[in-house]
TORVODREN-224536 format. One record per atom (N, C-alpha, C): residue in three letters; atom name; residue number from 1; x, y, z. Coordinates in steps of 0.2 Angstrom, whole numbers, always signed. Each point is the difference from the previous one (the first is absolute). Last residue first. Example, Ala and Ser with C-alpha at 12.3 -4.5 7.8 and 13.67 -1.06 7.14 Angstrom:
# TORVODREN-224536
 rest atom  nr    c1    c2    c3
  ser    N   2   +64   -11   +35
  ser   CA   2    +4    +6    +1
  ser    C   2    -4    +5    +3
  ala    N   1    +2   -28    +0
  ala   CA   1    -4    +6    +0
  ala    C   1    +4    +6    +0
//
This chain:
# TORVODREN-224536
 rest atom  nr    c1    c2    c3
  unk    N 235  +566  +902  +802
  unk   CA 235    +4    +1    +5
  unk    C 235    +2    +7    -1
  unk    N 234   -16    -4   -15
  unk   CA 234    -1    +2    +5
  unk    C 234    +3    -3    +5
  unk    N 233   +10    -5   -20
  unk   CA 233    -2    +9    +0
  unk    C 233    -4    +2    +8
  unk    N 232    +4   -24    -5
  unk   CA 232    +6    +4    +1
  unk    C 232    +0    +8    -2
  unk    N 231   -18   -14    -4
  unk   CA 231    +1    -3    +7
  unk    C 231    +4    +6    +1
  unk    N 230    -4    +0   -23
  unk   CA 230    -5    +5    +5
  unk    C 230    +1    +0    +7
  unk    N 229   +11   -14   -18
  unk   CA 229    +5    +7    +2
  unk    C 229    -4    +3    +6
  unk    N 228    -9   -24    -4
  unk   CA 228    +7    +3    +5
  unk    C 228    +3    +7    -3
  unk    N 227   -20    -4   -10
  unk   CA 227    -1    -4    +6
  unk    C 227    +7    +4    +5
  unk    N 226    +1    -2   -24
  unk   CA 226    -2    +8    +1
  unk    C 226    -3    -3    +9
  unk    N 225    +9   -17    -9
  unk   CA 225    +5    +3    -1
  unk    C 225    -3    +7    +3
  unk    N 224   -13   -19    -3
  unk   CA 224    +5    +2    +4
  unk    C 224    +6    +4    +2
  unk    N 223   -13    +0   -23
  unk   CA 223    -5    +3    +7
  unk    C 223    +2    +0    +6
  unk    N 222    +9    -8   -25
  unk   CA 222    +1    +7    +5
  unk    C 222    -4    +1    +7
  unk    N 221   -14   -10   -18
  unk   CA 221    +8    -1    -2
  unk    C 221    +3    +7    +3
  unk    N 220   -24    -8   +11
  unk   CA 220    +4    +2    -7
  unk    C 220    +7    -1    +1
  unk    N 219   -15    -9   +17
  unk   CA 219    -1    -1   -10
  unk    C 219    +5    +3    -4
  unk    N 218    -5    +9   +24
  unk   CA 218    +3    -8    -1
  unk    C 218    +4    -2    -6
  unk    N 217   -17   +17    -1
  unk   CA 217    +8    +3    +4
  unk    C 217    +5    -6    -1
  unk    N 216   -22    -5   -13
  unk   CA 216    -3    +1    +7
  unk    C 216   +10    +5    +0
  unk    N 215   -14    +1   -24
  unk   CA 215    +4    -7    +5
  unk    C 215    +0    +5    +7
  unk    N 214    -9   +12   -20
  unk   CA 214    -4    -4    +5
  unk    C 214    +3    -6    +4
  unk    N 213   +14   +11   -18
  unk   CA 213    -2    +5    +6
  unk    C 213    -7    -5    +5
  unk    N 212   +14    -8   -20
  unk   CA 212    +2    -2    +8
  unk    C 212    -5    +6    +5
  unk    N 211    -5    -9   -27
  unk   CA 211    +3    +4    +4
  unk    C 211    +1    +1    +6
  unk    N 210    +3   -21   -19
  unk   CA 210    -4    +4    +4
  unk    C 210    +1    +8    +4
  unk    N 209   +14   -17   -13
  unk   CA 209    -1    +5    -4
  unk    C 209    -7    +4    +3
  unk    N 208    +7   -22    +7
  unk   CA 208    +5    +5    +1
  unk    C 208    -2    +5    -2
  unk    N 207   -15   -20    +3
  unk   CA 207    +0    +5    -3
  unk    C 207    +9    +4    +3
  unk    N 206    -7   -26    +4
  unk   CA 206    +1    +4    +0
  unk    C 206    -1    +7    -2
  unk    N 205   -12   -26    -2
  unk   CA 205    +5    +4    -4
  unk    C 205    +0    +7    +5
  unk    N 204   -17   -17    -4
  unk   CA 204    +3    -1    +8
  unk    C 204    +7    +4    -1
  unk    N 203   -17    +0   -19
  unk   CA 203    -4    +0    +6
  unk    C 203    +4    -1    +6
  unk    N 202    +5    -2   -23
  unk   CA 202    +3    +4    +5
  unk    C 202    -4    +4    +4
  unk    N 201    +4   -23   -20
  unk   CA 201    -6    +6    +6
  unk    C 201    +4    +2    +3
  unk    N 200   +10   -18   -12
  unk   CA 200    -2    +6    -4
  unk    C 200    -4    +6    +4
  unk    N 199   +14   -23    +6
  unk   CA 199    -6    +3    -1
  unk    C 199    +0    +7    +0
  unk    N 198   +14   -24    -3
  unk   CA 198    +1    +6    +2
  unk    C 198    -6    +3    -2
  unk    N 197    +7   -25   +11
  unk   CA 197    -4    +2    -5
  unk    C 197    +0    +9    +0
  unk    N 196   +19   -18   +11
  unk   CA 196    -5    +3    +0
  unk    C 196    -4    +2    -7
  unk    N 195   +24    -9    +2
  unk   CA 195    -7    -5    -2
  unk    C 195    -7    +2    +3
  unk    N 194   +20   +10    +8
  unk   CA 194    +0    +0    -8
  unk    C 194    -4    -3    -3
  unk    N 193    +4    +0   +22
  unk   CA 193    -5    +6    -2
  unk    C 193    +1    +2    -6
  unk    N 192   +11   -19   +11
  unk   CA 192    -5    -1    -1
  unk    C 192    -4    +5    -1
  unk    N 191   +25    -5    -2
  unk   CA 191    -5    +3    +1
  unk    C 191    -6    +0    +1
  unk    N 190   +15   -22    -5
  unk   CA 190    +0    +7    -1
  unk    C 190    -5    +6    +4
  unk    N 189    +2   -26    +2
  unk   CA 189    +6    +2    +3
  unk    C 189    +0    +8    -3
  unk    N 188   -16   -17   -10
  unk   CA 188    +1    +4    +7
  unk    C 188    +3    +3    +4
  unk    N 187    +8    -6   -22
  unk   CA 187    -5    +5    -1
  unk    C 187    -6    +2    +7
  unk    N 186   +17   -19    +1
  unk   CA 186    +2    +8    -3
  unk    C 186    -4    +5    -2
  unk    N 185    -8   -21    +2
  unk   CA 185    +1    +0    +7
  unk    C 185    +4    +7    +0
  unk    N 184    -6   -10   -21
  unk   CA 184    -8    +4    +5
  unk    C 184    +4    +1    +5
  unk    N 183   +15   -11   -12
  unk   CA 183    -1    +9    -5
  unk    C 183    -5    +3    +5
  unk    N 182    +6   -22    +6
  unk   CA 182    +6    +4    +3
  unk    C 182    -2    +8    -4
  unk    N 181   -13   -19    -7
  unk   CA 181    -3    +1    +8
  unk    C 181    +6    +6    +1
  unk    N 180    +3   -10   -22
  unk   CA 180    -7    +5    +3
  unk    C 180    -3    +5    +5
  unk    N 179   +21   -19    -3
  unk   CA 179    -1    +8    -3
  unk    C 179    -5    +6    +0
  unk    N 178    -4   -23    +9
  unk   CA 178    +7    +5    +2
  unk    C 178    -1    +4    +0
  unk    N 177   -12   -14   -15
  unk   CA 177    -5    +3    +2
  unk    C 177    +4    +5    +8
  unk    N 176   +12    -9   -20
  unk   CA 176    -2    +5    -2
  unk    C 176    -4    +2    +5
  unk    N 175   +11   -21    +4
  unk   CA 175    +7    +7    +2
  unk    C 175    -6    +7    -3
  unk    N 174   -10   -20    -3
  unk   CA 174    +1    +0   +10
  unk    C 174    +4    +7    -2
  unk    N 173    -6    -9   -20
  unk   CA 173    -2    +2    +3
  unk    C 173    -3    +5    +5
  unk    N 172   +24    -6   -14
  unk   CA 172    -7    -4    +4
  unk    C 172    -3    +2    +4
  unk    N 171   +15    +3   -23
  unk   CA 171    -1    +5    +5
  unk    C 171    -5    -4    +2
  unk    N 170   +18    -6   -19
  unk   CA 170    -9    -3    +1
  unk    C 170    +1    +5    +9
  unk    N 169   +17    +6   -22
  unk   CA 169    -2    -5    +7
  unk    C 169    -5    +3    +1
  unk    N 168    +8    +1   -25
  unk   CA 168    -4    +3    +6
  unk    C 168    +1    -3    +5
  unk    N 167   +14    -2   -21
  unk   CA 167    -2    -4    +1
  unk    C 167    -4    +4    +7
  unk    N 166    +8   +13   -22
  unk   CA 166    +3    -3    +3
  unk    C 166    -6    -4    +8
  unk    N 165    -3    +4   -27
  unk   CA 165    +0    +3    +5
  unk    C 165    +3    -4    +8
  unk    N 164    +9    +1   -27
  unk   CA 164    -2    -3    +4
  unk    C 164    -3    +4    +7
  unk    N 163    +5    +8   -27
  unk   CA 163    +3    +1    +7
  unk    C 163    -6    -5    +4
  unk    N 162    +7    +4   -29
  unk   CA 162    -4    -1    +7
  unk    C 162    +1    -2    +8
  unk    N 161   +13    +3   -22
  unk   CA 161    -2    +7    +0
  unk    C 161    -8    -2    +7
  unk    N 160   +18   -15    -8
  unk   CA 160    -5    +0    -5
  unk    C 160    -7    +5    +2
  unk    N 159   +22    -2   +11
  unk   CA 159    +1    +2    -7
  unk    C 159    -7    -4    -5
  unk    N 158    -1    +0   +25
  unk   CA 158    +4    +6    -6
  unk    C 158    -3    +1    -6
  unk    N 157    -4   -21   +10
  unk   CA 157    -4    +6    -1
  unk    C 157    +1    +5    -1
  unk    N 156   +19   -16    +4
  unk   CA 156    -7    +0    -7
  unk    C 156    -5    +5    +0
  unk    N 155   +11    +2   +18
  unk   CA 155    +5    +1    -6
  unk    C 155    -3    -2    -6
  unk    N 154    -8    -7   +21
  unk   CA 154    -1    +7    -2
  unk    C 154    +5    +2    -5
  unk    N 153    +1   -23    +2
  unk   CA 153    -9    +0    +1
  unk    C 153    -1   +10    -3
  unk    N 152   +20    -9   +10
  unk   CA 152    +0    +1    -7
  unk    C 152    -6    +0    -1
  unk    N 151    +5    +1   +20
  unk   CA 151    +5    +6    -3
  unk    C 151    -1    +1    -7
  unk    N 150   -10   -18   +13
  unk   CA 150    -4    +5    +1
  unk    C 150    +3    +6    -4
  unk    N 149   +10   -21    +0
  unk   CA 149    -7    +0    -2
  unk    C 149    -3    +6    -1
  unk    N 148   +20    -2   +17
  unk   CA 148    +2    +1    -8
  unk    C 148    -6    +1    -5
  unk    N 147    -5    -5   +21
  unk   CA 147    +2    +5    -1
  unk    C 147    +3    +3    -6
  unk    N 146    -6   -22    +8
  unk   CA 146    -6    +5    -3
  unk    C 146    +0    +7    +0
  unk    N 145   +18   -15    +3
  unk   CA 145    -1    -1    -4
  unk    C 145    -7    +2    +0
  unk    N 144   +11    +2   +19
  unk   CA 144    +5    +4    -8
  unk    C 144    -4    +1    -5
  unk    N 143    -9   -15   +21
  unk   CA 143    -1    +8    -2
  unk    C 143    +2    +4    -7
  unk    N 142    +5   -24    +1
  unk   CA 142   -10    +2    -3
  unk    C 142    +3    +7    +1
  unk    N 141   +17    -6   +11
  unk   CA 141    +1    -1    -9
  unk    C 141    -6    +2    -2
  unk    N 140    +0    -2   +23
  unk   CA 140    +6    +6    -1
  unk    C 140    -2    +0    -9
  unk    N 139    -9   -18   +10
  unk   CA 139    -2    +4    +1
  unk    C 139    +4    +6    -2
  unk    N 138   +12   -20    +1
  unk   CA 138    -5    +2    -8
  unk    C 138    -5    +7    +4
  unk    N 137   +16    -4   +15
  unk   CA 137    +2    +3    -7
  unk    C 137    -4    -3    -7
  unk    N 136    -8    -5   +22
  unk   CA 136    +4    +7    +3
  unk    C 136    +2    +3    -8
  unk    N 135    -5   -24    +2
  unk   CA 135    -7    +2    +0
  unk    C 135    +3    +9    +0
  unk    N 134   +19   -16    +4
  unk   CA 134    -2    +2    -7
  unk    C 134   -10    +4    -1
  unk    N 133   +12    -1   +22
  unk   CA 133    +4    +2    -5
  unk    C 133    -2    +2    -8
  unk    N 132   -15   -15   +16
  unk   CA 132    +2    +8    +1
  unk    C 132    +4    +3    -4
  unk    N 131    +5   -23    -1
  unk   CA 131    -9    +2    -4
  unk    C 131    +1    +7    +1
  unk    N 130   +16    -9   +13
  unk   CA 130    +4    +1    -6
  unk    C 130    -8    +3    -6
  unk    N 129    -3    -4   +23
  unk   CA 129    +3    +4    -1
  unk    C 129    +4    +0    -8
  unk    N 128   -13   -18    +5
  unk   CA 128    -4    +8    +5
  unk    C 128    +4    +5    -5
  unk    N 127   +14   -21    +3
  unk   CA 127    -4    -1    -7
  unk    C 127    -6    +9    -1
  unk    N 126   +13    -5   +20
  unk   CA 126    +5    +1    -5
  unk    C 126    -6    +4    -8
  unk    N 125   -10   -11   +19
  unk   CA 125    +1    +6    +2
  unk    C 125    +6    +4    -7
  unk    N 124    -5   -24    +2
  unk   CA 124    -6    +4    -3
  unk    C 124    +1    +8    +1
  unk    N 123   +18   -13    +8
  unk   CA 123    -1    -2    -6
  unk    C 123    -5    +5    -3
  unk    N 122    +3    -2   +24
  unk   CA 122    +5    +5    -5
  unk    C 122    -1    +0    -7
  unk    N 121   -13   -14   +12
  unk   CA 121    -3    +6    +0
  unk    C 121    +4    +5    -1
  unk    N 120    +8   -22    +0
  unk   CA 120    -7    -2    -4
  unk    C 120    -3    +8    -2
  unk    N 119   +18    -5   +14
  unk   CA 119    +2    -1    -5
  unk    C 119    -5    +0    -5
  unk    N 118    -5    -1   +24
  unk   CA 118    +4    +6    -3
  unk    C 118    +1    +1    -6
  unk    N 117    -9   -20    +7
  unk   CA 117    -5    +3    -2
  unk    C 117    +5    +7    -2
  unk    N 116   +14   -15    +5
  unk   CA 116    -3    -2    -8
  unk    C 116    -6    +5    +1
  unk    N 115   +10    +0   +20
  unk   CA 115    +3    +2    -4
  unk    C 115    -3    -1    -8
  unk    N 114   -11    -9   +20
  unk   CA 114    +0    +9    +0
  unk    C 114    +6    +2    -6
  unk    N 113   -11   -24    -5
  unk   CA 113    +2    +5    +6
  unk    C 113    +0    +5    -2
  unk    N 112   -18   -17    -9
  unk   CA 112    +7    +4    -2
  unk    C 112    +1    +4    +9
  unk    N 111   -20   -15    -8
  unk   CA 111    +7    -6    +4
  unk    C 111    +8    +8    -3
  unk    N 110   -24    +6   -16
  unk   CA 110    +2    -6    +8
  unk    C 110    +6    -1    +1
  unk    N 109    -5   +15   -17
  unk   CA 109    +2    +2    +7
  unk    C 109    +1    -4    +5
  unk    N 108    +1    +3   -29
  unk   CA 108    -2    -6    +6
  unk    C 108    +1    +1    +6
  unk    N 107    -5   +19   -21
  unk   CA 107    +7    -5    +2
  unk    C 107    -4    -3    +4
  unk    N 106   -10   +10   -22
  unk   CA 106    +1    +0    +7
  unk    C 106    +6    -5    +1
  unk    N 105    +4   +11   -22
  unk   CA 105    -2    -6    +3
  unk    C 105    -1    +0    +8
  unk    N 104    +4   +20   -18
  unk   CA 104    +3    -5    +2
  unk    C 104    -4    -4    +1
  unk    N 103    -2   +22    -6
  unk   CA 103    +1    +1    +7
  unk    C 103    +2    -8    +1
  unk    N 102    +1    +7   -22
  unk   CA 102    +2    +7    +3
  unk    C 102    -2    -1    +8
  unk    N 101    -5   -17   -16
  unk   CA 101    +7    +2    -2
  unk    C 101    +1    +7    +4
  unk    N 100   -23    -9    +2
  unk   CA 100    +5    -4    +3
  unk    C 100    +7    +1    -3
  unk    N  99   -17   +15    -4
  unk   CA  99    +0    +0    +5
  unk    C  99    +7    -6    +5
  unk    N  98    -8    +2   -26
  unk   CA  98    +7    +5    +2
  unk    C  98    +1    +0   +10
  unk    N  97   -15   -15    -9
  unk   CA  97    +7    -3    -4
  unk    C  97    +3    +4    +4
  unk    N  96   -22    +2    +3
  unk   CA  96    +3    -5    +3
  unk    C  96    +8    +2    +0
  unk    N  95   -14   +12   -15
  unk   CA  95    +4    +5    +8
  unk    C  95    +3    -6    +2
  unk    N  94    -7    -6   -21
  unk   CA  94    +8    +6    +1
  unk    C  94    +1    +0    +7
  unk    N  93   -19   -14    -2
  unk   CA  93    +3    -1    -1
  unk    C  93    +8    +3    -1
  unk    N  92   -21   +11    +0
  unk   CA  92    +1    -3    +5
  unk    C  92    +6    -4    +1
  unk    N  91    -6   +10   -20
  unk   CA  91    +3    +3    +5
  unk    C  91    +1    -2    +9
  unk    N  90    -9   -13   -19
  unk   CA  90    +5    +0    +1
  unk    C  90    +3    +5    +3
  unk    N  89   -23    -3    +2
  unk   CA  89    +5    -8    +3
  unk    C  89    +7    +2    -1
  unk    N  88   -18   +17    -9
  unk   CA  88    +4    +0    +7
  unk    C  88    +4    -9    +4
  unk    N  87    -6    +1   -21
  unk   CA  87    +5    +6    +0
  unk    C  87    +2    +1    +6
  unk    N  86   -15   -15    -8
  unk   CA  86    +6    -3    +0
  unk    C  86    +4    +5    +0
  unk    N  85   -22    +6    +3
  unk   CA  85    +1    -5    +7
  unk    C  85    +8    -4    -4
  unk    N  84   -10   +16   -14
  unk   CA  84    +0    +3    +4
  unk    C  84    +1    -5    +6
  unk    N  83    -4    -8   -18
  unk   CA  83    +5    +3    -3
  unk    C  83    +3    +3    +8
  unk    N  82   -22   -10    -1
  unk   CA  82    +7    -5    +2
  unk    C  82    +6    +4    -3
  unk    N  81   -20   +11    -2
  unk   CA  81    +2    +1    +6
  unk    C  81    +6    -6    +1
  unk    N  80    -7    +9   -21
  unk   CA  80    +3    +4    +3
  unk    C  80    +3    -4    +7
  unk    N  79   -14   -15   -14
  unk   CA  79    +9    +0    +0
  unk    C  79    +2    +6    +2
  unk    N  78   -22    -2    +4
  unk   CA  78    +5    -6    +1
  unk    C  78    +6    +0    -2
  unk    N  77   -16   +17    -7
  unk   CA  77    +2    +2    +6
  unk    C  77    +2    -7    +5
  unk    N  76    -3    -2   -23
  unk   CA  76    +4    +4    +2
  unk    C  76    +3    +3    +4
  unk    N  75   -16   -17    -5
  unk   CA  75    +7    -1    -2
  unk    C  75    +2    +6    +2
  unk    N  74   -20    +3    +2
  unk   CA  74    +0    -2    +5
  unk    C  74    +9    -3    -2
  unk    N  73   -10   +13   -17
  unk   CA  73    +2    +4    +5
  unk    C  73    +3    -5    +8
  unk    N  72    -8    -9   -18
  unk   CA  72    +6    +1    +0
  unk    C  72    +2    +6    +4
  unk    N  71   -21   -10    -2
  unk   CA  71    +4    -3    +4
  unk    C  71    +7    +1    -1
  unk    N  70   -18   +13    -6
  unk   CA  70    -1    -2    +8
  unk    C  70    +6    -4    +0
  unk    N  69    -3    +5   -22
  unk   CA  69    +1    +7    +5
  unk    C  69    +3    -1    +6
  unk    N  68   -13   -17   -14
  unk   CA  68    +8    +0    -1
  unk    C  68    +6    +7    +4
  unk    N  67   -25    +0    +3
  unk   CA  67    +2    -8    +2
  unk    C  67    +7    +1    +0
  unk    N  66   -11   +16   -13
  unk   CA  66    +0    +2    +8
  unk    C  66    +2    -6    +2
  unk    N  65    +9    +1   -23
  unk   CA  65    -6    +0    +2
  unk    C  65    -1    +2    +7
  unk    N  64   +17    +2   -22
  unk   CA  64    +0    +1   +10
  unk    C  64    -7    +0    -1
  unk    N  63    +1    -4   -23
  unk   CA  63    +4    -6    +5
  unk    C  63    +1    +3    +7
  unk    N  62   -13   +11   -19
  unk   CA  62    -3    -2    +5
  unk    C  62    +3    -6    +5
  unk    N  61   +10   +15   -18
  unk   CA  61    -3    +4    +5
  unk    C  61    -5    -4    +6
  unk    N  60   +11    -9   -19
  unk   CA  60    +6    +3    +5
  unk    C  60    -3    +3    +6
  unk    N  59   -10    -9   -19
  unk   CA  59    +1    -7    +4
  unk    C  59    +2    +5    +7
  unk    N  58    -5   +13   -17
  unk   CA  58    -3    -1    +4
  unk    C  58    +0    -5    +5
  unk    N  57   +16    +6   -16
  unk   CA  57    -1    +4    +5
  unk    C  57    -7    -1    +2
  unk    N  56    +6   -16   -16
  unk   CA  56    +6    +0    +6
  unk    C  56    -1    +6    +5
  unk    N  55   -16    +0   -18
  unk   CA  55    +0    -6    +3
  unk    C  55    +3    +1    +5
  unk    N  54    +5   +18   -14
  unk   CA  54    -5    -1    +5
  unk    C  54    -4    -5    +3
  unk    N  53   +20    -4   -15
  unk   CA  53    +1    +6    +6
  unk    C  53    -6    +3    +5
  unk    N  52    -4   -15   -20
  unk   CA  52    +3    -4    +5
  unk    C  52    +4    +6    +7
  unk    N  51   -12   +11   -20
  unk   CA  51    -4    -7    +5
  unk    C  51    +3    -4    +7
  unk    N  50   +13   +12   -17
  unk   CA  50    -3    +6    +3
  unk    C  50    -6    -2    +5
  unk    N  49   +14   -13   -17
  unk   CA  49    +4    +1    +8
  unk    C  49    -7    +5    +4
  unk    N  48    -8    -8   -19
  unk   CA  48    +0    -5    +4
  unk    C  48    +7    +4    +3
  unk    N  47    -6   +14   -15
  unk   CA  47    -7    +0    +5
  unk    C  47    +1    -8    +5
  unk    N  46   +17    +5   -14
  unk   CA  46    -1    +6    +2
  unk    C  46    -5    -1    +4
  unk    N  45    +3   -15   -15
  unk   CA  45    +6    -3    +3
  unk    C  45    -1    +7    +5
  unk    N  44   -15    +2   -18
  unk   CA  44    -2    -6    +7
  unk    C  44    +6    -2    +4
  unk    N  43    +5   +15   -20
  unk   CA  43    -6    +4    +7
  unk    C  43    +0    -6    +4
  unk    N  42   +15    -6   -15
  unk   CA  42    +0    +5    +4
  unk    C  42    -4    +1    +5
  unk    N  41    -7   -11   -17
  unk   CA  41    +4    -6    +4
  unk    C  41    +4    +6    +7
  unk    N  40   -12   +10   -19
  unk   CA  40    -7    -4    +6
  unk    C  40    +7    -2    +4
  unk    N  39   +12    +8   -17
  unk   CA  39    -4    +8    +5
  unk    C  39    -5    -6    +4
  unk    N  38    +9   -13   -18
  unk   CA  38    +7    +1    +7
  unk    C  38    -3    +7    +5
  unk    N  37   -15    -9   -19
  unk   CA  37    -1    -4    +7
  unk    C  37    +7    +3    +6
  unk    N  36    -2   +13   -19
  unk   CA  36    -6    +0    +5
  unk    C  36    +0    -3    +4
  unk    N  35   +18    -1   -17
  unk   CA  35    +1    +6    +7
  unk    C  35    -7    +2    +4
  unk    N  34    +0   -17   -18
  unk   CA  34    +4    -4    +4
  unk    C  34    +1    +7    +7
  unk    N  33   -15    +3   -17
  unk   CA  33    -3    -5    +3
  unk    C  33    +6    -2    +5
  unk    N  32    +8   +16   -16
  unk   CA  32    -3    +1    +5
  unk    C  32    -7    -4    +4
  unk    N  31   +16   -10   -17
  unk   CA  31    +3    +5    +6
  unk    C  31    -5    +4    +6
  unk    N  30    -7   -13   -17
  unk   CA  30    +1    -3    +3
  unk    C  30    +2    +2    +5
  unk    N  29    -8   +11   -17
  unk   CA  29    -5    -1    +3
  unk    C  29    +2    -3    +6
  unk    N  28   +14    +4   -16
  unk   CA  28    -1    +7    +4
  unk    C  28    -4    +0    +3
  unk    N  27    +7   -18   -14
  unk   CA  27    +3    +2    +6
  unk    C  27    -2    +3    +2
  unk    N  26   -15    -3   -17
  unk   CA  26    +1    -8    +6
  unk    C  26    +5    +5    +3
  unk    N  25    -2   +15   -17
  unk   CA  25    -5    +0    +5
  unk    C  25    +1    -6    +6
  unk    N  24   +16    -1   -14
  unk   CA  24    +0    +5    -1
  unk    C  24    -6    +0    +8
  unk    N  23    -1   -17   -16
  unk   CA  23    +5    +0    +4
  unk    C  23    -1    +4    +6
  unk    N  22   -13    +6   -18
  unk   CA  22    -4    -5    +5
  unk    C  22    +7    -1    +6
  unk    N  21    +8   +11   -17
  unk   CA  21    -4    +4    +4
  unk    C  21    -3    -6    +4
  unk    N  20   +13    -9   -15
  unk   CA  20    +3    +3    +3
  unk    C  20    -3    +6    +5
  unk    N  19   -14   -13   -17
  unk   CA  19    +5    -4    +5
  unk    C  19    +4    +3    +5
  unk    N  18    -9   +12   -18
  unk   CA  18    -6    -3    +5
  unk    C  18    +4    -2    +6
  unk    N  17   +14    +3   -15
  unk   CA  17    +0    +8    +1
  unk    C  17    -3    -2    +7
  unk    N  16    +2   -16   -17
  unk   CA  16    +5    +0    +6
  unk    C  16    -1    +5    +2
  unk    N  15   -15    -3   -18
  unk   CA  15    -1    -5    +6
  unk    C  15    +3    +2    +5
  unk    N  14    +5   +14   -17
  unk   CA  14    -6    +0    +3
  unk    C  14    -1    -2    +5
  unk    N  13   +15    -6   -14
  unk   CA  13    +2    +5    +4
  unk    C  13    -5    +2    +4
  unk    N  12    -5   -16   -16
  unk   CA  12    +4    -4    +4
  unk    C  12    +2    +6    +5
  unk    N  11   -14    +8   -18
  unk   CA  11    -1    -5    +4
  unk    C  11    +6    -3    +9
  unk    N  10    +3   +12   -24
  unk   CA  10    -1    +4    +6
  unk    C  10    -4    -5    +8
  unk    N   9    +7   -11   -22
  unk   CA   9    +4    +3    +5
  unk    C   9    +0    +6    +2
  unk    N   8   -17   -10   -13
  unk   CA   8    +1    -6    +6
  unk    C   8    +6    +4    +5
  unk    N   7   -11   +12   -14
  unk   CA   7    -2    +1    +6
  unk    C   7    +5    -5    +3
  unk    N   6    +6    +5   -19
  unk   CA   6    +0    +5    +3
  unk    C   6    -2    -2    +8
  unk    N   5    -4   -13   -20
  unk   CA   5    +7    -2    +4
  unk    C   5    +1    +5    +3
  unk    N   4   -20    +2   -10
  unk   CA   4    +0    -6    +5
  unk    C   4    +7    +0    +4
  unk    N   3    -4   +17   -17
  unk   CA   3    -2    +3    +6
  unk    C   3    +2    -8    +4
  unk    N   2    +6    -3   -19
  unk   CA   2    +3    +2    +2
  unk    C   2    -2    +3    +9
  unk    N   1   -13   -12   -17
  unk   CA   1    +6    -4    +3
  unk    C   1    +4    +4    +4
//
């Protein structure tokens, strides 16, 4: 009887032990059945961007087709040139404008006399003259002012230790082939036995250093001389 009541009350502990391991094991199995599906669930959410990115780039690569090429180039070079036919329309339009606030409105010559046509020519003559004036003094201002440009241009280069080469005149031509012609023409105007060839033979060369006895009386150095004492010994 004893052992019995022994067991029955190891029993009961026993079972809950079972019990609480099974548990035990149920979670831990569960857990990590739960952290596999969440690593698959991941993986395939990784492999489906990775797909659709190279879905969408290859869409990417083959939307300009040579067609689509052609014709947007054609948009293009139609909107350049209407871009370019509203530009010069509006400049066109400035000059109209500035044209007619700076010289006016023809005037109406029919049926005018001599005085209103006077009137008409001092007028424009005025206007002439007043343009001059001011054409005199902007010109005057650009000069200043590309002068000034320039003053600083080399003042930067200074100081940033680079020197500017200063601008060449252009020599034409006609002035170098001039020049040419005036060096040859002076160089015929010299000497012309400077420009001989000198030769080294002295096959036509004098001897000094010869001796004079076989020269004739004539010949030698002194010989009129001894001619006229002899005349005047024998007076």
């Amino acid at each position: 009887m004893a052992n019995l009541t022994e067991s029955t009350n190891i029993d009961p502990f026993m079972e809950r032990r079972r019990r609480d391991q099974a548990e035990a094991r149920k979670r831990l199995s569960e857990e990590e059945r739960r952290k596999a599906e969440e690593k698959e669930r991941k993986k395939a959410e990784v492999r489906a961007r990775l797909e659709e990115a190279a879905r969408a780039k290859k869409g990417k690569k083959g939307f300009m087709t040579p067609e689509r090429k052609r014709k947007l180039r054609t948009l293009l070079r139609k909107n350049a040139a209407e871009a370019v036919k509203r530009e010069q329309e509006r400049r066109a339009a400035e000059r109209r404008e500035m044209l007619s606030k700076r010289c006016g409105q023809p005037k109406n010559l029919d049926g005018m006399n001599a005085d209103a046509m006077k009137k008409v020519c001092q007028e424009y003559h005025d206007r002439i003259s007043k343009l001059e004036y001011n054409k005199y003094d902007l010109e005057y201002d650009v000069r200043q002012k590309d002068y000034l440009i320039n003053e600083l241009q080399v003042q930067v280069s200074d100081m940033r230790g680079k020197f500017l080469k200063p601008a060449l005149k252009k020599v034409s031509k006609y002035d170098a082939k001039l020049e040419k012609m005036a060096k040859v023409a002076a160089k015929a105007d010299q000497d012309f036995r400077q420009n001989l060839k000198r030769v080294q033979s002295t096959k036509f060369t004098v001897d000094d250093d010869k001796d004079t006895k076989d020269q004739p009386d004539w010949a030698k150095k002194g010989g009129h001389k001894l001619e006229v004492e002899e005349a005047e010994a024998d007076e």
